[in-house]
N, C-alpha and C positions, 0 to 999 in steps of 0.2 A: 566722095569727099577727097580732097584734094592729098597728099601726105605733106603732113607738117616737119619741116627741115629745121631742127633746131642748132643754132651755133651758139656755139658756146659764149659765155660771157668773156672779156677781154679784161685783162686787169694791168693795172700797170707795175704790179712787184706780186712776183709768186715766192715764199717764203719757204724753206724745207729745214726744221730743226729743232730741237728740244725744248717746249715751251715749258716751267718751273714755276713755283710758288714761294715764295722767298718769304721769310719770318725774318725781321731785321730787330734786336736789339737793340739800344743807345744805350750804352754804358754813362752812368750817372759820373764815374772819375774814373781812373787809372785802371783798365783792366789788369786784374791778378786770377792766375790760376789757384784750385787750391781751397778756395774759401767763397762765401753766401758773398754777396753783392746785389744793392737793387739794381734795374732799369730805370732810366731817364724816361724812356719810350719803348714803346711796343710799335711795331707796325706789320700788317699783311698785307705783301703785293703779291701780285703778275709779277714776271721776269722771265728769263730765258735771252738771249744775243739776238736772235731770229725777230722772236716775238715781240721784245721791246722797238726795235728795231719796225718794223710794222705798225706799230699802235703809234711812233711816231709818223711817220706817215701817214695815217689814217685820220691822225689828228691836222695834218697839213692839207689834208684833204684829198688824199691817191686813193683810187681802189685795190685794195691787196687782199690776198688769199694766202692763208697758210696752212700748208701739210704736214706732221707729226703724227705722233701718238703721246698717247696717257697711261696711266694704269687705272684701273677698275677701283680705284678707293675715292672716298670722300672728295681730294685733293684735284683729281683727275677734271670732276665736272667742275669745278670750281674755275680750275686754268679756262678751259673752254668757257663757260659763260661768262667771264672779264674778257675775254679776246672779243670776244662777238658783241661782247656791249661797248666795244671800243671803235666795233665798226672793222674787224679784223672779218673776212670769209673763214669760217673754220670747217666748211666744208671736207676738207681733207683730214681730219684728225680720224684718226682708228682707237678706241677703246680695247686697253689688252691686259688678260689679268697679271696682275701685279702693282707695283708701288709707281707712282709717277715721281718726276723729278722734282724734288724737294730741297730748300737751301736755310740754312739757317745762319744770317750774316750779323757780328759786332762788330756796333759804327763805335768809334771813337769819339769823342767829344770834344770838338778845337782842330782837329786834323783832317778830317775828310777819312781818314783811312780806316778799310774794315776789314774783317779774317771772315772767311766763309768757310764753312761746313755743308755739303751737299749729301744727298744718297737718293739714288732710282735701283731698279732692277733693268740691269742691259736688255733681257729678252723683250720687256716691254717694245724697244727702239728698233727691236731686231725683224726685218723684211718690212717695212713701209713699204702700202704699195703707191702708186703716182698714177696720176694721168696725166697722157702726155699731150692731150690736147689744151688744157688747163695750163702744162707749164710751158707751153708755147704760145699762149695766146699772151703769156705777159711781156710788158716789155724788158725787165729784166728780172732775173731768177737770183734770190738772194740765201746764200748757205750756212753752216756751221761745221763745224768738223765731226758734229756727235755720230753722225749714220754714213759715212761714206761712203757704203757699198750703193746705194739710192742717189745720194748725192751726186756721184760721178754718172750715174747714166741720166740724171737728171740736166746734169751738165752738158753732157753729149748733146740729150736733145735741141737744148738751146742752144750750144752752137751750132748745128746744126738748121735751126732755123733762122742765123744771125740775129740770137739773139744777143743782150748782153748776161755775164755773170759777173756776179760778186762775191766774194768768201770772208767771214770774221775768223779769223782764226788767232786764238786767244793762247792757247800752248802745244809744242809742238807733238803730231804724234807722225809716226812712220806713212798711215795713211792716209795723211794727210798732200803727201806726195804727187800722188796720182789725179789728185783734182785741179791744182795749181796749175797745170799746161792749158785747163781748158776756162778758167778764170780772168777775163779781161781786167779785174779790177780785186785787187789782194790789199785789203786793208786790217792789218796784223796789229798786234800789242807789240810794246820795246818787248819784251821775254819770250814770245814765238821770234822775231828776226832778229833777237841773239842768238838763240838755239839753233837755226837754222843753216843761220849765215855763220857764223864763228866770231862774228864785228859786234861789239862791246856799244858801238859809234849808233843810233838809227839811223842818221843819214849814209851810213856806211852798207848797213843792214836792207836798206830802201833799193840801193844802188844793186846788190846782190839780187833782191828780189828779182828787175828790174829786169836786169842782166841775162839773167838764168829763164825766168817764165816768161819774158814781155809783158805788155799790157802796162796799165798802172798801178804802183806799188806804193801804197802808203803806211808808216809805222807810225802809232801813235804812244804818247811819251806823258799823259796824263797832263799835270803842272809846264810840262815846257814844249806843250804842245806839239805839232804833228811835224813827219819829213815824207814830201813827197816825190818822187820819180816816175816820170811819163815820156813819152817816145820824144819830146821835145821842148823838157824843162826838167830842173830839179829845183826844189825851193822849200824851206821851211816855213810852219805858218806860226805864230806866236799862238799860248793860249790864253783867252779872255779872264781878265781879273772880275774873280763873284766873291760872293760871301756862301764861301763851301760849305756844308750841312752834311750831305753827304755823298759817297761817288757811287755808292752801284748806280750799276749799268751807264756808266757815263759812256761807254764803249759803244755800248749798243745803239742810244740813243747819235753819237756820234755816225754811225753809219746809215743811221735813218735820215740823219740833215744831208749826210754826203749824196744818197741815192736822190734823194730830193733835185738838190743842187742839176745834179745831175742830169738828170730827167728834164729838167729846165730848158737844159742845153747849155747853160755855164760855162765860163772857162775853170779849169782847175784851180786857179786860185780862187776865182768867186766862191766855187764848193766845197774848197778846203776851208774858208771862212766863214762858210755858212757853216757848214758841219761843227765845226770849234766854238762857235758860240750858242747852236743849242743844247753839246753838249754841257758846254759849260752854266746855262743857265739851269739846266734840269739838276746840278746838286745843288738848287737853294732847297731842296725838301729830301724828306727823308723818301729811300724805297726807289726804284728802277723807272718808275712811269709818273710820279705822284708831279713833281717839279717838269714834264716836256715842257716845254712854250710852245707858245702858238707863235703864230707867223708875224703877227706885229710886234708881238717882244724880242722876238730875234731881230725882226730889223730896228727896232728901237735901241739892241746891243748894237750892231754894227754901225749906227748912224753917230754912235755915241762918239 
């Protein structure tokens, strides 16, 4: 009998980062510390930067895989089976004891704006291991800042195989440093390329990125939407007028239209508008994944 030569499956977004279960509150008036108040709303999602960020895609129809870990409670199989009913590969998830990443977020009521409270156990995050023929068969490898020590060699590989990377990086930490050189595409929060850069401005902040690591550098600014810099333009993109409900994960869901775009073959501003409006569509509902759109609603926003 012959030997069977198996190759591996080919995805188009390999995913490496903290996937979460978010408890979101709606505060029924004026959050006050101090004192009993009902809920408007109750909601249980999925969430995580990585993960959101995937299940949009998955939902636009990519094949994506994502590698993390969990902890060994209740919470742990719960993230995993909403990923993979999402059409997420969760193949790489490691089960570790301890607590998985947990968020417990109040939406405001009229604002968009909510306060998070998180809690994991580090060690759960701590040695992921990778394969590295899985994160080279995609065509681009998407990060977070939670495991860095993985993340950079994860990086390596995929530049190494021309591939592309992506990194969300949401606030700044030290080691966050060391992945940025090997990142083609650094798409940050205004509060990471403040703290970074020293520039108050994100277009200011974009330019620094730009400057400093190459590649393309975008800062996104919520309400007044995105600034980007690439080796042969700088341009801001306005953001899409909705009827806000709520913003988690508008971030994430944001990087999931840009890899899209992307992947398309787009020019930067086509995917900087794509991105910005399925952000924007995804806070007509409460929760990080509840509101994605699909691909006709996006383009039914931008046709508008």
């Amino acid at each position: 009998m012959p030997t069977r030569i198996v190759v591996p499956q080919a995805y188009d977004v390999v995913g490496l980062g903290v996937a979460t279960l978010d408890f979101i509150g709606v505060a029924d008036g004026e959050p006050r510390l101090g004192i009993k108040q009902p809920l408007a709303h109750w909601i249980e999602a999925g969430g995580g930067p990585v993960a959101t960020a995937l299940v949009t895609l998955a939902r636009l129809g990519m094949r994506v895989y994502m590698a993390g870990a969990v902890g060994d409670d209740m919470y742990g199989q719960r993230i995993i089976t909403e990923l993979a009913q999402e059409g997420v590969c969760v193949d790489g998830f490691q089960v570790r004891p301890g607590s998985s990443h947990i968020a417990f977020a109040l939406a405001e009521p009229g604002s968009g704006r909510r306060t998070i409270w998180w809690h994991n156990d580090p060690s759960v995050f701590e040695g992921v291991t990778l394969s590295r023929e899985i994160v080279t068969s995609a065509r681009l490898l998407h990060l977070d800042t939670n495991m860095p020590d993985v993340a950079l060699t994860a990086a390596r590989w995929m530049q190494e195989a021309d591939g592309l990377v992506m990194i969300d990086a949401e606030r700044f930490k030290e080691s966050t440093l060391a992945l940025l050189p090997y990142c083609d595409l650094m798409i940050v929060s205004e509060r990471f390329g403040r703290e970074i850069s020293g520039e108050a401005a994100p277009d200011a902040a974009a330019r620094f990125l730009h400057a400093r690591y190459g590649g393309v550098a975008i800062v996104t600014a919520g309400e007044h939407g995105s600034w980007c810099v690439g080796p042969d333009e700088a341009f801001h993109t306005p953001a899409f007028t909705v009827d806000v409900h709520d913003t988690t994960g508008a971030g994430d869901v944001f990087h999931g239209g840009f890899i899209y775009g992307l992947l398309q073959g787009w020019s930067l501003r086509e995917t900087a508008r794509f991105a910005g409006a399925t952000a924007a569509l995804k806070c007509r509902a409460f929760g990080g994944r509840a509101g994605i759109p699909s691909l006709e609603e996006i383009n039914g926003l931008l046709a508008g």
